[in-house]
DSSP file (Angstrom, degrees, kcal/mol; ACC not computed):
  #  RESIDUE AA STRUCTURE BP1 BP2  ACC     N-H-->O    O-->H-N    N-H-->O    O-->H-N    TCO  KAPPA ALPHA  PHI   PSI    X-CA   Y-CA   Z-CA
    1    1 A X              0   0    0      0, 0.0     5,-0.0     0, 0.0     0, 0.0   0.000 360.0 360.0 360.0 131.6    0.0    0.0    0.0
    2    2 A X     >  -     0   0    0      1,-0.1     4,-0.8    38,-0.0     0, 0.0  -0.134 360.0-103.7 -86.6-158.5    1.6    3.3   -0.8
    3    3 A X  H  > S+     0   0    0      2,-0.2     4,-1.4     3,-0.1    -1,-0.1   0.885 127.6  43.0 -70.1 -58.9    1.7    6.6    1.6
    4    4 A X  H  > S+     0   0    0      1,-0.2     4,-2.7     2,-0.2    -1,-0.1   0.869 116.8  53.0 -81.3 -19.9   -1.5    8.5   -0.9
    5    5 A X  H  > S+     0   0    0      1,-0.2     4,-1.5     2,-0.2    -1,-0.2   0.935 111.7  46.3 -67.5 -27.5   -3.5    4.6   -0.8
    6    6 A X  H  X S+     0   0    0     -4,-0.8     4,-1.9     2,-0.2     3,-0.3   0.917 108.3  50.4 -76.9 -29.3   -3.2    4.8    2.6
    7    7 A X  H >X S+     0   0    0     -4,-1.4     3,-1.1     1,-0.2     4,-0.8   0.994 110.9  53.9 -71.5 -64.6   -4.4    8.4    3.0
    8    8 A X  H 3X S+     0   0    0     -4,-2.7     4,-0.8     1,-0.2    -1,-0.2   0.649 110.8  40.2  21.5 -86.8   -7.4    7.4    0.9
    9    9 A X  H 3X S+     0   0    0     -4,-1.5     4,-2.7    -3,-0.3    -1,-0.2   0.499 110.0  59.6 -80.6 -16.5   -8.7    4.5    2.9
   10   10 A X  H X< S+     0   0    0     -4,-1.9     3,-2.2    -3,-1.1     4,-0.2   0.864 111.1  38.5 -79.9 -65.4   -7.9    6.1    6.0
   11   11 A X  H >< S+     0   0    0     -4,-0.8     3,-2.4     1,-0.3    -2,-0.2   0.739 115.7  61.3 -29.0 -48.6  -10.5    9.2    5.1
   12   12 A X  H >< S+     0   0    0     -4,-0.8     3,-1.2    -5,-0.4     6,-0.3   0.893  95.6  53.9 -15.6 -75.0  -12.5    6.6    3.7
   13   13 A X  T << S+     0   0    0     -4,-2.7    -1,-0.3    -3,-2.2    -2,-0.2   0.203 104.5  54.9 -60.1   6.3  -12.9    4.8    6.7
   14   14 A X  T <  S+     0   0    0     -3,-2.4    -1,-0.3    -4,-0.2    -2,-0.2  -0.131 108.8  47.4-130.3  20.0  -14.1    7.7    8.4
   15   15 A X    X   +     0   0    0     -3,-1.2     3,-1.0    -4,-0.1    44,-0.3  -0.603  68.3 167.1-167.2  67.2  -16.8    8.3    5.8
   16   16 A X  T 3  S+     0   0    0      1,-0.3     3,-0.1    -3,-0.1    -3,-0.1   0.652  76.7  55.1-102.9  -2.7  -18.3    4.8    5.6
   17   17 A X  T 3  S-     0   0    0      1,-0.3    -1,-0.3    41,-0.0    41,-0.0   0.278 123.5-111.9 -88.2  12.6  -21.7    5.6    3.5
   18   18 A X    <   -     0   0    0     -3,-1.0    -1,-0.3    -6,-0.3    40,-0.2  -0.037  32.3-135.7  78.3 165.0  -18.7    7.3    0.9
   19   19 A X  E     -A   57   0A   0     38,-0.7    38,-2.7    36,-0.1     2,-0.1  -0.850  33.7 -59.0-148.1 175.7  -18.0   10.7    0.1
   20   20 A X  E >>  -A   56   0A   0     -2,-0.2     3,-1.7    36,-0.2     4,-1.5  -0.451  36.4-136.1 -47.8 127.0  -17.2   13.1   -2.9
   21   21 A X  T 34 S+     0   0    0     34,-1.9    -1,-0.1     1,-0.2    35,-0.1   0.911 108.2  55.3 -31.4 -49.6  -13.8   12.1   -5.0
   22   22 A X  T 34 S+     0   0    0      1,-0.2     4,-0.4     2,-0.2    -1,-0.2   0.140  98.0  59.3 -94.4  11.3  -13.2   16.0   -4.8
   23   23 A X  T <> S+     0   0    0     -3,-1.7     4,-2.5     2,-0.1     5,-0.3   0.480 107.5  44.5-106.0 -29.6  -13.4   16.2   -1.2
   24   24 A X  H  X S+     0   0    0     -4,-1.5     4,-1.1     2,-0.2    -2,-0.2   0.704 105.9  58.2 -71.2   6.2  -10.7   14.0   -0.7
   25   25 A X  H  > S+     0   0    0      3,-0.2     4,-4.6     2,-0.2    -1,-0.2   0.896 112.0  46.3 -89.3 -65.3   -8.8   15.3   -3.1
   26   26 A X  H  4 S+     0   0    0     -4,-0.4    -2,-0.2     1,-0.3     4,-0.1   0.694 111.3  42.2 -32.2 -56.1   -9.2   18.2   -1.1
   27   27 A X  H  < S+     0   0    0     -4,-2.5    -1,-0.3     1,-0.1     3,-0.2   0.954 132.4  24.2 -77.0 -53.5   -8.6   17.3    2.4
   28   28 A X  H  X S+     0   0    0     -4,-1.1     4,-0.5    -5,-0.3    -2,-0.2   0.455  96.5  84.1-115.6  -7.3   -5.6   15.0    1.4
   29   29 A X  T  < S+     0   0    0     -4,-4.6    -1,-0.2     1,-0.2     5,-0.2   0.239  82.4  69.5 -79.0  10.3   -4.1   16.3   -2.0
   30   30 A X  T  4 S+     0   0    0     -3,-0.2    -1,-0.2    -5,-0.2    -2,-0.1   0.860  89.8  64.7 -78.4 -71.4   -1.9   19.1   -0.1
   31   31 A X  T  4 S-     0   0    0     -4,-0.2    -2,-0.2     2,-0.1    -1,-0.1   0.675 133.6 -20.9 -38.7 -37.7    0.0   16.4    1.2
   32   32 A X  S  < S-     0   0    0     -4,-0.5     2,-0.4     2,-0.1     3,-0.1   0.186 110.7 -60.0-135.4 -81.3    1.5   15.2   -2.2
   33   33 A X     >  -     0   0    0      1,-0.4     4,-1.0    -5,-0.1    -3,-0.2  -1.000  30.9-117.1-166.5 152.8   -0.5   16.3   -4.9
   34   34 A X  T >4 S+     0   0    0     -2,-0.4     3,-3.1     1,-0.2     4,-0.4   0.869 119.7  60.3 -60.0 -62.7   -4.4   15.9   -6.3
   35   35 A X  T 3> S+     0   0    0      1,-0.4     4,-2.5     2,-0.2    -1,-0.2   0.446 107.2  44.5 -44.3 -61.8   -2.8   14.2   -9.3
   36   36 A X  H 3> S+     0   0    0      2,-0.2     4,-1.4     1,-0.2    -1,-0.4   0.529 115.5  51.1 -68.3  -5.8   -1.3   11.3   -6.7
   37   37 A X  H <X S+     0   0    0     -3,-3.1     4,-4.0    -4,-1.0    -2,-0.2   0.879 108.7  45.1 -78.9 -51.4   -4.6   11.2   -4.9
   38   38 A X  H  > S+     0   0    0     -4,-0.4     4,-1.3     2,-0.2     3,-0.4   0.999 113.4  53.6 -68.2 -54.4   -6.7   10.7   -7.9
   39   39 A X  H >X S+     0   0    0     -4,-2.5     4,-3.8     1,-0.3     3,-1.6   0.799 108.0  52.2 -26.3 -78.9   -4.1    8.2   -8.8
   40   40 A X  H 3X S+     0   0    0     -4,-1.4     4,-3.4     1,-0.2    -1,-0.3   0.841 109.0  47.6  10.5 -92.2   -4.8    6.8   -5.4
   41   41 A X  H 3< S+     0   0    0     -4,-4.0    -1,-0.2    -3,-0.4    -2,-0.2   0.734 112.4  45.8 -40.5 -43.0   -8.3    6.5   -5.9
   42   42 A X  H XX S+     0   0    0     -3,-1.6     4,-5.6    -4,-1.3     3,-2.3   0.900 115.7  50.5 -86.9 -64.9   -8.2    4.8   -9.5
   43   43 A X  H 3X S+     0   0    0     -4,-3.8     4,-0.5    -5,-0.4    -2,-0.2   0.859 113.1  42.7 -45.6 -54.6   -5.5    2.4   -8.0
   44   44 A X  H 3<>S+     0   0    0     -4,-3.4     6,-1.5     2,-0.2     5,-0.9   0.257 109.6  57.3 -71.3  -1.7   -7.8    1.6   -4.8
   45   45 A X  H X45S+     0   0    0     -3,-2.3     3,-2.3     4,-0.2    -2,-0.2   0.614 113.4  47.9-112.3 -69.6  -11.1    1.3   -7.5
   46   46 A X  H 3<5S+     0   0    0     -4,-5.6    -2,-0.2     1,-0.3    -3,-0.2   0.818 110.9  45.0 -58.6 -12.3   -8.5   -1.7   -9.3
   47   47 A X  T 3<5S-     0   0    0     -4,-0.5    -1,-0.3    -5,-0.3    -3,-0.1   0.568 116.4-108.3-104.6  -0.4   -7.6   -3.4   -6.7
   48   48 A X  T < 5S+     0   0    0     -3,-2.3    15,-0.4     2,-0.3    14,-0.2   0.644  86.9 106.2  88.5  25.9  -11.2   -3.8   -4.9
   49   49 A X  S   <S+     0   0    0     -5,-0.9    11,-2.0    13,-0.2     2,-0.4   0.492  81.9  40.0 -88.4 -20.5  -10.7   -1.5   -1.9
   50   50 A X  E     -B   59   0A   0     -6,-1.5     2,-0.3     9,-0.2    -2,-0.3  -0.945  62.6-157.4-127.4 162.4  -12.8    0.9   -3.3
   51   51 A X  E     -B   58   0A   0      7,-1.6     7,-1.6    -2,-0.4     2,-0.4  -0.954  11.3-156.8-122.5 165.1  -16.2    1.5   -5.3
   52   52 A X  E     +B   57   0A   0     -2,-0.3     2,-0.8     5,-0.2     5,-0.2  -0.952  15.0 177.6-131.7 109.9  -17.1    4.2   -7.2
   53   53 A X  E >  S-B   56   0A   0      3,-4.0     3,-2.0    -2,-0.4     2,-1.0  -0.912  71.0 -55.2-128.2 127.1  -20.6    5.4   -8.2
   54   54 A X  T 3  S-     0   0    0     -2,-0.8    -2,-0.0     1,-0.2     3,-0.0  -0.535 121.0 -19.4  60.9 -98.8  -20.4    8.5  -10.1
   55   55 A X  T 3  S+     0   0    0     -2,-1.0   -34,-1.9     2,-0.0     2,-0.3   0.386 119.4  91.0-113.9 -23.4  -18.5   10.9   -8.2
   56   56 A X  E <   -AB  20  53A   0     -3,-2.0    -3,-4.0   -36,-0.2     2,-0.2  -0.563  54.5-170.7 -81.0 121.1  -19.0    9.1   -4.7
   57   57 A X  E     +AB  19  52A   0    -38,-2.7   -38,-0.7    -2,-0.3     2,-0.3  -0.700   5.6 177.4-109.3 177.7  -16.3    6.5   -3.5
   58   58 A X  E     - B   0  51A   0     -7,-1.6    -7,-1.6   -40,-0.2   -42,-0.1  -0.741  35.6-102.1 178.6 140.0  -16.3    4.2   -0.7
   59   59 A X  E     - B   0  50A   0    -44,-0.3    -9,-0.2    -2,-0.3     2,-0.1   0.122  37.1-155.8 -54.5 137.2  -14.3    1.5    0.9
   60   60 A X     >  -     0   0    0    -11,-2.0     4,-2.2     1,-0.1    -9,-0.1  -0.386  44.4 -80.1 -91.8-157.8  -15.7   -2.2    0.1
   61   61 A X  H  > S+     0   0    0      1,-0.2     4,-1.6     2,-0.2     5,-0.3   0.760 131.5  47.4 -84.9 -33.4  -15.0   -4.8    2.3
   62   62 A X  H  > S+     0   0    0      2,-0.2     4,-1.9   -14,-0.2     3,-0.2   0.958 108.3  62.8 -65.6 -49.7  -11.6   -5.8    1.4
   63   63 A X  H  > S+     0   0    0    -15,-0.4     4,-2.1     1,-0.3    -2,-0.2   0.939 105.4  48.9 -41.5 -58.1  -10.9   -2.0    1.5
   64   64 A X  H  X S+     0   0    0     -4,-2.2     4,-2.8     1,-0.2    -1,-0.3   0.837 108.7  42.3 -71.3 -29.5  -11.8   -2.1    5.1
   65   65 A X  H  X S+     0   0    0     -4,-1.6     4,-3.0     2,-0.3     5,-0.4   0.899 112.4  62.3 -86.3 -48.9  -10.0   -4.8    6.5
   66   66 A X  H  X S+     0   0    0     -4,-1.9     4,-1.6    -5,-0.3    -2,-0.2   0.899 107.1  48.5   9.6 -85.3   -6.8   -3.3    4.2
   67   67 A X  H  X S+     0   0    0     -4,-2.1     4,-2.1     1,-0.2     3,-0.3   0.893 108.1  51.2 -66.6 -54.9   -7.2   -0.4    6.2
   68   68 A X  H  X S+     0   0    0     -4,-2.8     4,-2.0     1,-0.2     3,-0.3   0.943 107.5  51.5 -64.9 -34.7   -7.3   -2.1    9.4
   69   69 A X  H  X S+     0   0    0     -4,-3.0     4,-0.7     1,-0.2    -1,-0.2   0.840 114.2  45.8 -54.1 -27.8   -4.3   -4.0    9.0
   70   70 A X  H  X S+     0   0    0     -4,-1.6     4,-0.8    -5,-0.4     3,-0.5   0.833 106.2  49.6 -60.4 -41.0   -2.7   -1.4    8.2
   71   71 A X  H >X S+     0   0    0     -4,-2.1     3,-1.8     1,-0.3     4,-1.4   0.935 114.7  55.6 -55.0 -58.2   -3.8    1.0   10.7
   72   72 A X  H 3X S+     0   0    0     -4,-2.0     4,-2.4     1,-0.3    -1,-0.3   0.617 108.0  43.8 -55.9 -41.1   -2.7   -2.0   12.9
   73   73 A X  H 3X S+     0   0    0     -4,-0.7     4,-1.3    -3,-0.5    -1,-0.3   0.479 112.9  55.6-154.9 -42.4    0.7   -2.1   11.4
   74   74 A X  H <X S+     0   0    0     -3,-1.8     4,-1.2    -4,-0.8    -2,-0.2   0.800 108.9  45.6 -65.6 -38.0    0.6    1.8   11.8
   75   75 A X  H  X S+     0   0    0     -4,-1.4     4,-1.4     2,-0.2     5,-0.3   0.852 114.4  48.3 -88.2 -32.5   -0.1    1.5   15.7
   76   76 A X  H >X S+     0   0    0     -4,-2.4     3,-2.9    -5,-0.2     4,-1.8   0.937 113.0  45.1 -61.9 -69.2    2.6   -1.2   16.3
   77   77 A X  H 3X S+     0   0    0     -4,-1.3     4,-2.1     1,-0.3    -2,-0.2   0.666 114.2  57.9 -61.5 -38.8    5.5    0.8   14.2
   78   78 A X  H 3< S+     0   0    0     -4,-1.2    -1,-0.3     2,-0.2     4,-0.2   0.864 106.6  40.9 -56.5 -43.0    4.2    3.9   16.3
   79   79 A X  H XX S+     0   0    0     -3,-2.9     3,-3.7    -4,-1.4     4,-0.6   0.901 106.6  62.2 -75.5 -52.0    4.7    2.6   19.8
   80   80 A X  H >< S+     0   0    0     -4,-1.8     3,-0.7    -5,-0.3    -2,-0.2   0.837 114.0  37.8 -45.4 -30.2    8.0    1.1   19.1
   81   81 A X  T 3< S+     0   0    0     -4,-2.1    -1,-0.2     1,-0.2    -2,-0.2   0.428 107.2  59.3 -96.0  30.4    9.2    4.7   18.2
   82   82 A X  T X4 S+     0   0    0     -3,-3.7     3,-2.3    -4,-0.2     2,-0.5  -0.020  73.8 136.1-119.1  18.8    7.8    6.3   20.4
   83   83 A X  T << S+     0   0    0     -3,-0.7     3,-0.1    -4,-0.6    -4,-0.0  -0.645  87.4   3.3 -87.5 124.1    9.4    4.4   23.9
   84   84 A X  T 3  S+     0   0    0     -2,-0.5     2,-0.9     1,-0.1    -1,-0.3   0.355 105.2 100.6  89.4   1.0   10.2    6.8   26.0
   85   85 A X    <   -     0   0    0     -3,-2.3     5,-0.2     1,-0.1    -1,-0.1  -0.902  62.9-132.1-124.2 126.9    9.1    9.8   24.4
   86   86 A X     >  -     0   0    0     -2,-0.9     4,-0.6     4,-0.1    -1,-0.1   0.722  23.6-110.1 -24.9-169.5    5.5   11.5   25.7
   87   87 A X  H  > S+     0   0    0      2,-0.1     4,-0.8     3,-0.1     5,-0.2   0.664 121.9  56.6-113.3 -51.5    2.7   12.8   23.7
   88   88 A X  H  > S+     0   0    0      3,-0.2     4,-2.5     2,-0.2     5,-0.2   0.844 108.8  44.4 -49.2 -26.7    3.5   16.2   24.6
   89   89 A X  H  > S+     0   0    0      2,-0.2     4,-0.9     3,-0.2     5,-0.4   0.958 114.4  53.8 -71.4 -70.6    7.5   15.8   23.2
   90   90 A X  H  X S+     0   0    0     -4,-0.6     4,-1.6     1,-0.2    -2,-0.2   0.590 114.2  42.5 -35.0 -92.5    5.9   14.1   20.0
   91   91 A X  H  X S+     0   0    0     -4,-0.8     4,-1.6     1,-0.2    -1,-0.2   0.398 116.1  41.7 -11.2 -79.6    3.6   17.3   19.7
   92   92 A X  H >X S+     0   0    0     -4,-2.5     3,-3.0    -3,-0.3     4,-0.9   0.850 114.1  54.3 -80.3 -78.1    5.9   19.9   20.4
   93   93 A X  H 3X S+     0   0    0     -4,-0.9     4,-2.6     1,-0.3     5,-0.3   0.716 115.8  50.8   8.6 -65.6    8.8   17.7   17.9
   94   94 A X  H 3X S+     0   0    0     -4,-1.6     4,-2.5    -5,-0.4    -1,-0.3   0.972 109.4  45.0 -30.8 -71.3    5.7   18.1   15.5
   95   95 A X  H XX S+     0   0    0     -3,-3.0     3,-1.1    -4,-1.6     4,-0.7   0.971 108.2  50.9 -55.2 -67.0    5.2   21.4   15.8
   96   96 A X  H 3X S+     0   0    0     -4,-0.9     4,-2.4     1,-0.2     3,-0.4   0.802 107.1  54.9 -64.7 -20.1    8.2   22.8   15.5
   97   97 A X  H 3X S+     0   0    0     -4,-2.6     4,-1.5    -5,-0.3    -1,-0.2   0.659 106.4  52.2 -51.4 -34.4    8.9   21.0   12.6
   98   98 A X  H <X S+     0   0    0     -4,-2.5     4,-1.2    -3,-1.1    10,-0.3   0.863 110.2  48.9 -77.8 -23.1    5.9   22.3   11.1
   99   99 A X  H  X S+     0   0    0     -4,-0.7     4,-1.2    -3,-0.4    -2,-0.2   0.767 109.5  52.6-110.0 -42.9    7.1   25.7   12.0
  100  100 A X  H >< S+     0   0    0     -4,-2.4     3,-0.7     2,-0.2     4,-0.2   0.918 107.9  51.4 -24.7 -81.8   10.5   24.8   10.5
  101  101 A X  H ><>S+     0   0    0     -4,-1.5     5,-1.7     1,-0.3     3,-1.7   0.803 109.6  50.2 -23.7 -66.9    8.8   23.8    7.1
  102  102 A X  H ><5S+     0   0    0     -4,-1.2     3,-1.4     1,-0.2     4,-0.4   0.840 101.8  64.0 -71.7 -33.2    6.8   27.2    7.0
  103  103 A X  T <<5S+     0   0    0     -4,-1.2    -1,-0.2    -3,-0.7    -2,-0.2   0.505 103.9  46.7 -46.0 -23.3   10.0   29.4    7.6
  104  104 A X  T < 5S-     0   0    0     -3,-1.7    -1,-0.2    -4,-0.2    -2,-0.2   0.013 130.3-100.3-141.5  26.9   11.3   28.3    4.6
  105  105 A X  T < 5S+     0   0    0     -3,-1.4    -3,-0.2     1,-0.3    -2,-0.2   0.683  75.3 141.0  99.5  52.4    7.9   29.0    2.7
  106  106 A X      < -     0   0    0     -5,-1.7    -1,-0.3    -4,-0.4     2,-0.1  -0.341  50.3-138.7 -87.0 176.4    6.6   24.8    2.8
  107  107 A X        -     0   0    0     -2,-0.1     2,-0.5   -77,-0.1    -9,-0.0  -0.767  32.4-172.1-135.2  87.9    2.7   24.4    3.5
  108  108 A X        -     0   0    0    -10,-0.3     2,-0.4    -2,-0.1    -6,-0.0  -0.691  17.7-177.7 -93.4 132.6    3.2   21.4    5.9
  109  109 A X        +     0   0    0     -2,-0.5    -2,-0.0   -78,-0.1   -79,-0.0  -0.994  18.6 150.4-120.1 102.7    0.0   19.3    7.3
  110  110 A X              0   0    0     -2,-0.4   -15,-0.0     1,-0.1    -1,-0.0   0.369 360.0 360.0-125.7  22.6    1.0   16.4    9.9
  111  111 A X              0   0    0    -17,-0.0    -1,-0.1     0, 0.0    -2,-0.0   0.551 360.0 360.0-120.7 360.0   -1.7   16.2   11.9
């Protein structure tokens, strides 16, 4: 699964009667580009994680369990780097990274 399939399913999955193509484009095409979103989309339509009627997609059922292994896969690889450091360090780490990123005229999204 790549970085924009995962961004996808995870909006997806949070939107389980489906949603517009173009708001996910929206929400998540900052992050790389619409181009790699629709890509995304098309990609997740061929491989049976998603359906598409009209303009409205939505996760099937392979989609969803996808997405939970992944997520799952997401939450292990998250604690292991995260031993020893708070939620508040992550955050600030975050933040100032984001802050970094805009100084030097980025449009950075990580949350």
């Amino acid at each position: 699964m790549t970085q924009p399939e995962w961004w996808v399913l995870h909006q997806l999955s949070m939107h389980p009667s489906g949603i517009e193509e173009n708001e996910i484009i929206a929400i998540v095409g900052p992050n790389e580009s619409d181009e790699s979103i629709v890509d995304a989309i098309a990609a997740g339509v061929g491989k049976g994680w998603i359906d598409r009627a009209g303009s409205r997609v939505r996760l099937t059922d392979d989609g969803a369990d996808r997405f939970h292994a992944a997520a799952e896969v997401q939450r292990q690889l998250n604690d292991e780097r995260r031993q020893g450091i708070s939620d508040r360090e992550y955050a600030t780490t975050i933040e100032v990274l984001q802050r970094t990123i805009t100084n030097v005229g980025g449009d950075a999204w990580h949350w």
